[in-house]
Wavefront OBJ file of the C-alpha trace (Angstrom):
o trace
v 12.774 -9.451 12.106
v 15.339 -8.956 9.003
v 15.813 -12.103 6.983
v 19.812 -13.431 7.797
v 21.800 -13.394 4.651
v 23.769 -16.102 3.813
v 24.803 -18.089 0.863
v 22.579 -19.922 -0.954
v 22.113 -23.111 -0.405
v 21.456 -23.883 -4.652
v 23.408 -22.704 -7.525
v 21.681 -20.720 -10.095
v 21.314 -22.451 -13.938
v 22.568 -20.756 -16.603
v 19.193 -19.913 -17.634
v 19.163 -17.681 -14.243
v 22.392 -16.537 -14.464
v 21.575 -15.157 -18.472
v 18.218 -13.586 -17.030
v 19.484 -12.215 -14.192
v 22.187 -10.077 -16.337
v 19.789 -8.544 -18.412
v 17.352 -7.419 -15.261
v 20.794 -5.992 -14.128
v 21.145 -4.157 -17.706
v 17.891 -2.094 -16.963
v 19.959 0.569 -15.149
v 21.821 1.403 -12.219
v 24.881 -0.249 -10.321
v 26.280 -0.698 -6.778
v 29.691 0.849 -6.601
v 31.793 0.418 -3.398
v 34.393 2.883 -2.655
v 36.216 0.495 -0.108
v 39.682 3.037 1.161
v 41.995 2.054 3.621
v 42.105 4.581 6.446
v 45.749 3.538 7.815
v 48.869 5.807 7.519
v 50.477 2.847 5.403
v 48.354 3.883 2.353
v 49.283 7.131 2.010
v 47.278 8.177 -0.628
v 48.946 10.565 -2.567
v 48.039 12.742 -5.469
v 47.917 9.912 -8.291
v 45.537 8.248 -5.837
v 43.249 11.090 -5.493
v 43.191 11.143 -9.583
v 41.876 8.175 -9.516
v 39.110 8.710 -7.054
v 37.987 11.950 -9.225
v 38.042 9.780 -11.750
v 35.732 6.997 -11.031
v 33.305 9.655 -9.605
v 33.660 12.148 -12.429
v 33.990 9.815 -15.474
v 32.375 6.669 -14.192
v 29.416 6.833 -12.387
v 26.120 7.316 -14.628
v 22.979 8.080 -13.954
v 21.052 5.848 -11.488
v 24.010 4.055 -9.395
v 24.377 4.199 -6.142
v 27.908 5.079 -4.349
v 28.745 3.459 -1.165
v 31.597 5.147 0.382
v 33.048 1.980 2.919
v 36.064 3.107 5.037
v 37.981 0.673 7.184
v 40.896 -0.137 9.223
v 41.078 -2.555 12.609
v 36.930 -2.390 11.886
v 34.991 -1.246 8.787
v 32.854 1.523 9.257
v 28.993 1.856 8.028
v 28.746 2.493 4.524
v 27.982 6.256 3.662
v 25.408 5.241 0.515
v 24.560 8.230 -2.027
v 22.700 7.724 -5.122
v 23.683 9.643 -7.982
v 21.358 11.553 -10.421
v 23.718 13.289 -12.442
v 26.819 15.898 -12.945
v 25.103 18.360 -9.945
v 26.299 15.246 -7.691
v 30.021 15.096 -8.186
v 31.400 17.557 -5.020
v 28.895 16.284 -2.718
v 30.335 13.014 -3.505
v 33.998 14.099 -3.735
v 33.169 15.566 -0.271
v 31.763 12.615 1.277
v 35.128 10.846 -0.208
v 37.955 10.536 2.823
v 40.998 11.963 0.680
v 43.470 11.972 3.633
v 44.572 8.953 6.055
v 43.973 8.374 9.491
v 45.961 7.394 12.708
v 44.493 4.300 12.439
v 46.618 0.893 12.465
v 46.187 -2.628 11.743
v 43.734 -3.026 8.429
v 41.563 -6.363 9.060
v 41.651 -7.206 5.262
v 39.807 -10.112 5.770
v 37.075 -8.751 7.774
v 36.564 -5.985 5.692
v 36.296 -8.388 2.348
v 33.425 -10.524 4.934
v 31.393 -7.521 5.557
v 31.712 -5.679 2.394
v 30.853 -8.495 0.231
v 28.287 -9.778 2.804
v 26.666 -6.246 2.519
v 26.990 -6.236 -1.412
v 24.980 -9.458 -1.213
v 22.218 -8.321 0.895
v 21.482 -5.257 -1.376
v 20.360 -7.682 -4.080
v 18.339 -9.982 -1.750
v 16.640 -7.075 -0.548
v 15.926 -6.336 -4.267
v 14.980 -10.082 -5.079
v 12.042 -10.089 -1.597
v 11.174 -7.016 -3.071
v 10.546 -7.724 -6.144
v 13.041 -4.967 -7.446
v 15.236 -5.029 -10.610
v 18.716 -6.522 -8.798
v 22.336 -4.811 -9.959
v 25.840 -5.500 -11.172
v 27.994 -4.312 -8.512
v 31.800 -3.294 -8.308
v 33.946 -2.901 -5.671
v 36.905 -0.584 -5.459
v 39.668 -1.427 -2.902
v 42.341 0.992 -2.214
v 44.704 -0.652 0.058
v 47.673 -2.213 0.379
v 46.565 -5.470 2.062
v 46.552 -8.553 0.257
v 43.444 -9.628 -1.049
v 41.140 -12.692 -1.426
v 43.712 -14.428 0.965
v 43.313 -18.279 1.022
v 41.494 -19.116 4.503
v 43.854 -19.961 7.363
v 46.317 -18.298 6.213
v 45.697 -14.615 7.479
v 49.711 -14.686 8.951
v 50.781 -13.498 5.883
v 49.401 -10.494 6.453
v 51.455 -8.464 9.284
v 48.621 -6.024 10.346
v 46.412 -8.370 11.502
v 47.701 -12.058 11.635
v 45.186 -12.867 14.011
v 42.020 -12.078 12.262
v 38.852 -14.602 13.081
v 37.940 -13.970 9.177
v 41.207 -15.258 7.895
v 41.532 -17.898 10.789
v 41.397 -21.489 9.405
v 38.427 -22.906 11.192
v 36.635 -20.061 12.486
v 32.877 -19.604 11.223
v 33.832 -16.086 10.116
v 36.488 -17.479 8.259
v 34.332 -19.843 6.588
v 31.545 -17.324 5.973
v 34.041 -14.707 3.949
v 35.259 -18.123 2.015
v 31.793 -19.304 0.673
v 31.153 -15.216 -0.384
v 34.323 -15.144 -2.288
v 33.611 -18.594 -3.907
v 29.988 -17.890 -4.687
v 29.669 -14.315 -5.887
v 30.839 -14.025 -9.645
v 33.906 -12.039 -10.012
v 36.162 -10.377 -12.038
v 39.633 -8.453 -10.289
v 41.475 -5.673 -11.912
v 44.418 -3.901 -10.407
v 47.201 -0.805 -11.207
v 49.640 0.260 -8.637
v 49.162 4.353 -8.390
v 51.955 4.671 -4.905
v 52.169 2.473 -2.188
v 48.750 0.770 -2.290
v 46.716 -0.666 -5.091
v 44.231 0.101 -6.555
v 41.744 -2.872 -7.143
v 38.367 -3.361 -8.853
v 36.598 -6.215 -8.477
v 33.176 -6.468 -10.629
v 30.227 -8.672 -9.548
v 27.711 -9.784 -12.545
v 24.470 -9.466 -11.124
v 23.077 -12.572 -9.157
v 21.165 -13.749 -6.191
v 21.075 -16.282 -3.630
v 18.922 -19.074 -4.501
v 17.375 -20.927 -1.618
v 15.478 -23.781 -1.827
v 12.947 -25.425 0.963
v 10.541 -28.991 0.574
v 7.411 -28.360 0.328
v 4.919 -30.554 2.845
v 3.244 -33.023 0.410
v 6.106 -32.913 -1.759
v 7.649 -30.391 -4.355
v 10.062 -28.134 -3.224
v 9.643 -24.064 -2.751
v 12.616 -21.991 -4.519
v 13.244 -17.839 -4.632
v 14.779 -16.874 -8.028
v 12.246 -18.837 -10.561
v 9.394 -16.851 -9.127
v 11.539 -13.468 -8.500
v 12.397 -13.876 -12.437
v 8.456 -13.939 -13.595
v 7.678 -11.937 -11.541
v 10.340 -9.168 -13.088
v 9.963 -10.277 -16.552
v 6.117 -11.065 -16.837
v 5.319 -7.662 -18.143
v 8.030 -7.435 -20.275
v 6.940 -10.591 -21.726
v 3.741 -9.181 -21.955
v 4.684 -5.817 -24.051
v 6.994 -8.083 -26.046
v 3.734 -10.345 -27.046
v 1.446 -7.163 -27.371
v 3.974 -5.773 -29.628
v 4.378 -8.841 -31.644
v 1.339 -9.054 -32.065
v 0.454 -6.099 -33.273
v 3.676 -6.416 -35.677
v 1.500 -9.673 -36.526
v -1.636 -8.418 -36.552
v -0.113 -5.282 -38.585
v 1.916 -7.442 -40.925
v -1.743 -9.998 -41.729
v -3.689 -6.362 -42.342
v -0.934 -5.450 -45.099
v -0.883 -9.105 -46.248
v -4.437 -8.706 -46.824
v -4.550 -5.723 -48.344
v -2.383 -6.420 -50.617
v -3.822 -9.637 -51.673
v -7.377 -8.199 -52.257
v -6.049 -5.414 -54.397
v -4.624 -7.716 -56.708
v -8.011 -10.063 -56.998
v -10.027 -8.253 -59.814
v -13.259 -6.653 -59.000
v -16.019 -7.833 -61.356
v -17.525 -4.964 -62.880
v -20.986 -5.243 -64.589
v -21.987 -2.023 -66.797
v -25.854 -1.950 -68.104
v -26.501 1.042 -71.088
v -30.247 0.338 -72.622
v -30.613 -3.386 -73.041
v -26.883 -4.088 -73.520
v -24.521 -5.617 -70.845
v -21.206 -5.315 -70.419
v -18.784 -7.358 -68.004
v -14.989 -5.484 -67.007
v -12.451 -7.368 -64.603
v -10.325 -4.164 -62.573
v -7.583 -4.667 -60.576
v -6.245 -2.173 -58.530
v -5.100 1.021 -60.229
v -6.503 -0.622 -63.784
v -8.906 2.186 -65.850
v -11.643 1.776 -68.523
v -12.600 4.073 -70.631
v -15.905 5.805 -70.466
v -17.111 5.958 -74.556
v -13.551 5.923 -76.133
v -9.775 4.364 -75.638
v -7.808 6.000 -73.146
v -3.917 6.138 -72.391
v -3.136 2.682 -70.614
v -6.138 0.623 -70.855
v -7.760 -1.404 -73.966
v -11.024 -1.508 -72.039
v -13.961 0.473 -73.077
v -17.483 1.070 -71.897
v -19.094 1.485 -75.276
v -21.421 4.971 -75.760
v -23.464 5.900 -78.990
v -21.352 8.292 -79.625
v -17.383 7.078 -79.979
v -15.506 9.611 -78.473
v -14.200 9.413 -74.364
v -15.667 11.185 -71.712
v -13.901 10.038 -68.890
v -12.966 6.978 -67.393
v -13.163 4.393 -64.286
v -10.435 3.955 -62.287
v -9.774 0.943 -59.636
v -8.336 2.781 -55.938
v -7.864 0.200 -53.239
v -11.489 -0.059 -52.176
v -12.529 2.947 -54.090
v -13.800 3.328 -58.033
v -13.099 6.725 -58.857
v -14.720 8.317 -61.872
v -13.002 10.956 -63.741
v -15.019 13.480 -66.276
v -13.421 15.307 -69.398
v -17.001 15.980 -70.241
v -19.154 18.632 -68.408
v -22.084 16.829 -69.607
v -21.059 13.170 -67.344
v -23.320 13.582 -64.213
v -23.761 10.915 -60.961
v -27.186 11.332 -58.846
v -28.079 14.354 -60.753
v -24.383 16.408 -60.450
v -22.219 17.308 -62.749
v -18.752 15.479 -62.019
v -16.233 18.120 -61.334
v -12.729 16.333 -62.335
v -13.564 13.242 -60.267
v -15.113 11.389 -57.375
v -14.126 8.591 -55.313
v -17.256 6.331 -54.034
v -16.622 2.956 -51.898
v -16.727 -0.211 -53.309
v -19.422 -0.449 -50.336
v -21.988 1.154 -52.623
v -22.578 -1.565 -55.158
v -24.969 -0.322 -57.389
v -24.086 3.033 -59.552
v -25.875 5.185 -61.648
v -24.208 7.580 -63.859
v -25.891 9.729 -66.618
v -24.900 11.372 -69.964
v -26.749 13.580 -71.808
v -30.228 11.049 -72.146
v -28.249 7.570 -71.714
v -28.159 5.935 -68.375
v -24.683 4.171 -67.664
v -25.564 1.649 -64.051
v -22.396 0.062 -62.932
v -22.857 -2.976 -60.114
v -19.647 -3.561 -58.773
l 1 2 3 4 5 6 7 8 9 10 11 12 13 14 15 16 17 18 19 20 21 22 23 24 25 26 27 28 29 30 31 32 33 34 35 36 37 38 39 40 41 42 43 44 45 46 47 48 49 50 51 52 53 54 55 56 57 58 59 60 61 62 63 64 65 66 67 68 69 70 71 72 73 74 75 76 77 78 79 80 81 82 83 84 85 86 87 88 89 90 91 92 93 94 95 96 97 98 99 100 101 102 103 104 105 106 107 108 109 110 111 112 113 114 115 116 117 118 119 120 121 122 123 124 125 126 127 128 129 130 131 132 133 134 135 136 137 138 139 140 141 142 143 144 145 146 147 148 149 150 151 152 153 154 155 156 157 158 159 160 161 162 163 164 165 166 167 168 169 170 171 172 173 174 175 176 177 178 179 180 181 182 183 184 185 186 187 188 189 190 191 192 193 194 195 196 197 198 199 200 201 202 203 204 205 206 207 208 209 210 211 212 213 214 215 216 217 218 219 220 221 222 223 224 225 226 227 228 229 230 231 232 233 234 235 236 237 238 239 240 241 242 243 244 245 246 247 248 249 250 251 252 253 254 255 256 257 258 259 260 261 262 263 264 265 266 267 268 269 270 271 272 273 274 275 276 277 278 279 280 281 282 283 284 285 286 287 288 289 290 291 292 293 294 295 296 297 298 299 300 301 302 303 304 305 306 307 308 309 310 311 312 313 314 315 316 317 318 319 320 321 322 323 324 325 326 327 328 329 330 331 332 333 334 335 336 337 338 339 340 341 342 343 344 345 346 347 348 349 350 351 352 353 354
């Protein structure tokens, strides 16, 4: 059995209202094409401009177009849900350009049933547990609308309509709808009708129910987590991994600016270096950019020691400057992993703990 729709019986906070706009930013909208079938309209050419219009230049990927025709009645909605460009003369087709022989438009029982339908496309969403929409609603008629209840004489077509009536439950049902869904009205005059848009933010109807033992049961708090919880969820994975990212840089750069402690043993002699990152010493002589020297018998440079990140890199201008047996070919990087070091020139051993 469907679930009657009605208003709710709760108004939404502002909180809810904020929330539910951006769920209806994700994509998509509800537009209603709602056109006047009676030979009063008489849509002429501007009208038809217009209609292009809002179906070529409007309409984006992801809405849905319900076509609503009406007159004495309103007919079922002919819904199509456009995907793109490819859609526009199936829609333009589906579109009824030309009037009727109806007579009599039941303004006020088409605004019941239109709106009424509107709403029930979001509660479906909201039981669902799908992404609601903003929805729009474009009139072409030339019936007065949003008529104050009881007074549906002013309208000569139908003066007698139960949905304008002043104590009839229709009437009363189209009056909460237009007092409770959130609306905005725009109009131009293109011939003898207008042309009307009426835009609904997106919202729901929030019902409310006690709960035996106390507490009470509501819809839209529970229809919001359960929409936004793995949002929330990316949003906190991808903070943090900015965090976590942001810390691992922190780090970084913190340890490369606290000075290794470098010990260098030649013979019985000890020598003690602090390196910081991209800091050199000299290997038996002064080199460009550094004052510090790792002191050889024989006072001339034969490469030097270089701080990189985590990495000492040793650089050879002298054939002869070998580490575990192998002649040092320009450089090598080892890890600052590997504490202990043993380099070799010519008959003197050079061990460097790091």
């Amino acid at each position: 059995m469907a679930t009657p729709i009605v208003p709710g019986n709760r108004p939404l906070t502002h909180l809810q209202e904020n929330m539910l706009k951006w769920i209806g930013s994700w994509g998509g909208r509800d537009i209603v094409l709602a056109i006047d079938l009676t030979e009063s309209v008489g849509l002429n050419d501007p009208g038809r401009l217009h209609l292009r219009q809002i179906a070529e230049k409007t309409l984006t990927k992801g809405d849905t177009l319900h076509i609503i025709s009406f007159a004495t009645t309103t007919h079922p909605p002919i819904v199509l849900r456009y995907q793109g460009i490819a859609d526009i003369p199936k829609i333009l087709e589906a579109i009824p350009m030309h009037h009727s022989s109806e007579r009599g438009t039941d303004i006020q029982c088409a605004e019941l049933q239109i709106y009424k339908y509107l709403a029930e496309q979001n509660q479906k969403r909201l039981r669902e547990q799908q992404p609601i929409k903003a929805q729009s609603v474009v009139w072409l008629t030339d019936a007065p609308l949003n008529l104050p209840q009881g007074q549906s004489q002013r309208w000569i077509e139908a003066p007698n309509s139960p949905c304008g009536a002043s104590d009839s439950p229709e009437a009363t049902e189209r009056t909460r709808w237009l007092e409770i869904l959130p609306m905005t009205v725009r109009s131009i005059q293109p011939g003898s009708f207008q042309l009307t848009i009426v835009d609904i933010s997106p919202t729901v109807q929030e019902f409310c129910t006690p709960r035996p033992g106390g507490g009470e049961v509501c819809l839209v708090n529970d229809y919001l987590w359960g929409q936004l919880r793995w949002t929330l969820l990316l949003i906190a994975i991808l903070a943090a991994s900015t965090l976590g990212l942001g810390l691992t840089l922190f780090f970084r750069v913190v340890s490369q600016q606290v000075p290794w402690r470098i010990t260098v043993r030649i013979q019985d002699q000890e020598q003690s270096f602090y390196l910081k990152d991209s800091q050199k010493i000299g290997i038996g002589g002064l080199i460009p950019g550094t004052f510090q020297v790792i002191q050889l018998p024989e006072f001339e440079p034969i490469g030097y020691l270089e701080r990189q990140n985590q990495k000492l890199r040793i650089c050879a201008f002298n054939s002869d400057l070998m580490y575990n047996g192998q002649m040092i070919i320009n450089r090598i990087d080892i890890p600052r992993s590997k504490r202990f070091i043993v380099l070799t020139y010519k008959n003197t051993l050079i061990k460097i703990i790091i």
